[in-house]
C-alpha positions as CSV (number, residue, x, y, z in Angstrom):
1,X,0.0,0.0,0.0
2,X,1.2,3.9,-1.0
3,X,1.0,6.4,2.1
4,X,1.6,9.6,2.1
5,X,4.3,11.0,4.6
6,X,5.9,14.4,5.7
7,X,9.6,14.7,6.0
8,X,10.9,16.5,9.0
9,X,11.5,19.0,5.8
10,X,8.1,19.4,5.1
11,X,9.1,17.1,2.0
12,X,5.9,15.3,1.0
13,X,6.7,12.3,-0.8
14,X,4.9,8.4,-1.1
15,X,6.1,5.4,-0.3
16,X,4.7,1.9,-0.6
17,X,4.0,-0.4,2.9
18,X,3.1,-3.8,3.2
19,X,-0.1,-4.7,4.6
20,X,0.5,-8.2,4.7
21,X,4.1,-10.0,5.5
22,X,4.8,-13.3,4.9
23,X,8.1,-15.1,7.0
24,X,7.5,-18.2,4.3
25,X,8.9,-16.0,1.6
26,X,10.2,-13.1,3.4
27,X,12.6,-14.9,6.1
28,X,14.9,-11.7,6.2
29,X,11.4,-9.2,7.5
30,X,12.9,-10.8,11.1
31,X,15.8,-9.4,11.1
32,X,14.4,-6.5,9.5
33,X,12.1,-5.9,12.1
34,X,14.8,-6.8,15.2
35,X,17.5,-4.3,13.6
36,X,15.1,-1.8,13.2
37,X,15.2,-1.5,9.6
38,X,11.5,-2.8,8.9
39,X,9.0,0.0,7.5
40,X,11.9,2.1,7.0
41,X,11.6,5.1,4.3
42,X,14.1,7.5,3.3
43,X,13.3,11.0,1.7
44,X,13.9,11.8,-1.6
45,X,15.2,15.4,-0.8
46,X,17.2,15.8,2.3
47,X,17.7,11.8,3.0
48,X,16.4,11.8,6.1
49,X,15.5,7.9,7.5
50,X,11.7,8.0,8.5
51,X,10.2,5.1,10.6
52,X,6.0,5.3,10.3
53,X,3.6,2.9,11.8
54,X,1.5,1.4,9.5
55,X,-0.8,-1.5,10.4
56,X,0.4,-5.1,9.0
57,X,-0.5,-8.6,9.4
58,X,2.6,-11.1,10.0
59,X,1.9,-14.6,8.5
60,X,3.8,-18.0,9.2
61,X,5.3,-16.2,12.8
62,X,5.9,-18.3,15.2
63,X,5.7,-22.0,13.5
64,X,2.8,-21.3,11.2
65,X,1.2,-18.7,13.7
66,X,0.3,-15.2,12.6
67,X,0.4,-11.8,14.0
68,X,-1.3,-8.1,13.5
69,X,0.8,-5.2,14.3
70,X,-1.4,-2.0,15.4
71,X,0.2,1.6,15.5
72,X,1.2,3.0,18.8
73,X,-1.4,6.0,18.2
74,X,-4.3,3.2,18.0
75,X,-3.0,1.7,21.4
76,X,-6.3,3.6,23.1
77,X,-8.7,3.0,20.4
78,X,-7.7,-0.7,20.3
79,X,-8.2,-1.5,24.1
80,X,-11.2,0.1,24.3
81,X,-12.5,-1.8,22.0
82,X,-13.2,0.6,19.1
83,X,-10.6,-1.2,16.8
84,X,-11.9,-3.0,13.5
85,X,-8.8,-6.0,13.4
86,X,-9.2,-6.6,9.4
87,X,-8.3,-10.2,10.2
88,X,-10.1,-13.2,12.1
89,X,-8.6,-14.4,15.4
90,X,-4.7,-13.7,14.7
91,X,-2.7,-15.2,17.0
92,X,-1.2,-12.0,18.7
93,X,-1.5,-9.0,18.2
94,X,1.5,-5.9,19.3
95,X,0.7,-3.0,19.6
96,X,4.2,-0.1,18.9
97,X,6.9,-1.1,17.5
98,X,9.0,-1.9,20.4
99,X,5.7,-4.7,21.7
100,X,6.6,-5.7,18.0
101,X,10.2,-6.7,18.7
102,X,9.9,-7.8,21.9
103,X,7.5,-10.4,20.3
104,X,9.6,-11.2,17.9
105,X,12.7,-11.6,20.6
106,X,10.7,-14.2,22.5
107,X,9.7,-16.9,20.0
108,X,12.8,-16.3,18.3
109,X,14.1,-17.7,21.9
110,X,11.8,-20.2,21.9
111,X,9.6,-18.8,24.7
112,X,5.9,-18.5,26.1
113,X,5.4,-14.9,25.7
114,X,2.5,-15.6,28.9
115,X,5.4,-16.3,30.6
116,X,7.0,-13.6,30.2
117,X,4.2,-11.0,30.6
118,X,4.3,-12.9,33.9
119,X,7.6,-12.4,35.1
120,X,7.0,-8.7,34.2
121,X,4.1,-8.3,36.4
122,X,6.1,-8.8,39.1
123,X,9.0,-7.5,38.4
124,X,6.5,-4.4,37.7
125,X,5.2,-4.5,41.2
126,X,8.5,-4.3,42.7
127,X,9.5,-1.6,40.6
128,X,6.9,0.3,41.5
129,X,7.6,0.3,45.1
130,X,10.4,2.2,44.5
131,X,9.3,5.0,42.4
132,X,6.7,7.8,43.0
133,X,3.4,6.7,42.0
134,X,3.0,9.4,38.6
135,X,6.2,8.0,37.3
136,X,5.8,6.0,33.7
137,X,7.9,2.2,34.3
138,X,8.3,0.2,31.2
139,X,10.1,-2.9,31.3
140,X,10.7,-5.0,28.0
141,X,11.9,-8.4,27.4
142,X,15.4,-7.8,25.9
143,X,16.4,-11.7,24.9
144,X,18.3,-14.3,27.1
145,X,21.8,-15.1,27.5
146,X,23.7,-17.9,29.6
147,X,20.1,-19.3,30.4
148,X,19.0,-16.5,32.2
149,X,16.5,-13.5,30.8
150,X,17.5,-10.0,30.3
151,X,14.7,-7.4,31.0
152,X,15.3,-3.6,30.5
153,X,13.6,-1.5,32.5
154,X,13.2,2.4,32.2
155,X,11.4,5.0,34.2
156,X,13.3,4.2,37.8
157,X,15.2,7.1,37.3
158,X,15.2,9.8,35.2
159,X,17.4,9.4,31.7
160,X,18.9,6.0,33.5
161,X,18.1,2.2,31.7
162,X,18.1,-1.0,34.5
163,X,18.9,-4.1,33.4
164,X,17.8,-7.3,35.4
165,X,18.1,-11.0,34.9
166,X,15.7,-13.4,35.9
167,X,17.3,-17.4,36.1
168,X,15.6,-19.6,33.6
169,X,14.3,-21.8,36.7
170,X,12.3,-19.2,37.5
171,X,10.8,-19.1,33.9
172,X,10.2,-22.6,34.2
173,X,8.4,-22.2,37.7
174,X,6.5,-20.0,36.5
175,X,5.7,-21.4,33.1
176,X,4.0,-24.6,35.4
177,X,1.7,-22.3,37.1
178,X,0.5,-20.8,33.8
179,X,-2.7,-22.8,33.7
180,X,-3.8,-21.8,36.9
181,X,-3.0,-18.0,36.6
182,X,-4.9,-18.4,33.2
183,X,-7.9,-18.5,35.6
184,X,-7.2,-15.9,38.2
185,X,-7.1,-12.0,38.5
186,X,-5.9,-10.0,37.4
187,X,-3.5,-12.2,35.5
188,X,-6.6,-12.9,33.4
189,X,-6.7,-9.9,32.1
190,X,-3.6,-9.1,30.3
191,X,-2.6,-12.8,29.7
192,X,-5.7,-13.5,27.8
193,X,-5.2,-13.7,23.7
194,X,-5.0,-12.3,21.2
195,X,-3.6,-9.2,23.0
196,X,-1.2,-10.9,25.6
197,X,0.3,-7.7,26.9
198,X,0.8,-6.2,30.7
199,X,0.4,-2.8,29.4
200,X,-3.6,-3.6,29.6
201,X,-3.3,-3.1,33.2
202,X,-2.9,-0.1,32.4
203,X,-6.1,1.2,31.1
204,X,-9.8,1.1,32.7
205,X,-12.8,0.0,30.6
């Protein structure tokens, strides 16, 4: 598809997006996506790299699986329920671009992305005891090394990143108490497909 865009130049200028992405044929739109490089435009007259948000469904992701990637300005509109998904029952769906490669990150390490929305919430919680109650705390699943997850979490302190590992064990602990969480508030609510996401905690109906 052909959109529109606005340099930083006020260049106006077109460029075409795909509204549909298939990893069958396209194996490279991973590492496209991971390095950053995905939806990428550059304009004609002063060069300048421009990185829209265009909506997209993701086909074969995740061993046959697909996804639908939503622009971070539709985050509201979407958990409110006022977003038309032009696709029946995807798998997942992100919503940003960063929920897009954090996805990515975790099936591409062979993980339950429940899991790991999981081992957010409570490394959320602890965060938040340590922080004054208007400050923004986002923590993203950065990969895992030497059998341990790597979370980065910003919005401790101001202009600083935190890393933290969580051991694989504890993964696998909680990964065995995934059915029964499945049933219980408020892990319910942001566990539950297609939207698997702890950011839903963060909005009221």
């Amino acid at each position: 598809m052909k959109k529109e865009l606005v340099c930083y130049c006020e260049y106006k200028f077109e460029a075409d997006f795909p509204e549909e992405v298939d990893l069958a044929e396209n194996a490279k739109a991973v590492q496209e996506i991971l390095s950053g490089q995905f939806m990428v435009a550059q304009c004609p007259s002063c060069g300048k790299e421009l990185k829209p948000e265009f909506p997209f469904h993701l086909l074969n992701f995740n061993d046959g699986s697909d996804l639908y990637f939503i622009p971070e300005l539709d985050r509201f509109k979407y958990i409110m329920g006022k977003y038309d998904l032009p696709v029946k029952d995807p798998y997942r769906v992100v919503i940003g671009y960063s929920e897009l490669v954090e996805k990515i990150t975790i099936f591409r390490d062979e993980l339950q992305d429940q899991v790991i929305e999981l081992v957010k919430y409570y490394l959320l919680n602890k965060a938040l005891e340590e922080v004054d109650d208007d400050s923004e705390v986002e923590i993203i699943f950065h990969g895992m090394e030497n059998e341990k997850l790597i979370f980065h979490i910003s919005g401790l302190k101001p202009d600083q990143l935190a890393v933290t590992e969580i051991k694989l064990s504890m993964y696998e602990k909680l990964l065995g108490e995934l059915p029964k969480r499945l049933t219980e508030q408020p892990f319910r609510d942001f566990l539950s497909p297609p939207y698997v996401s702890i950011s839903r905690m963060f909005f009221d109906d």
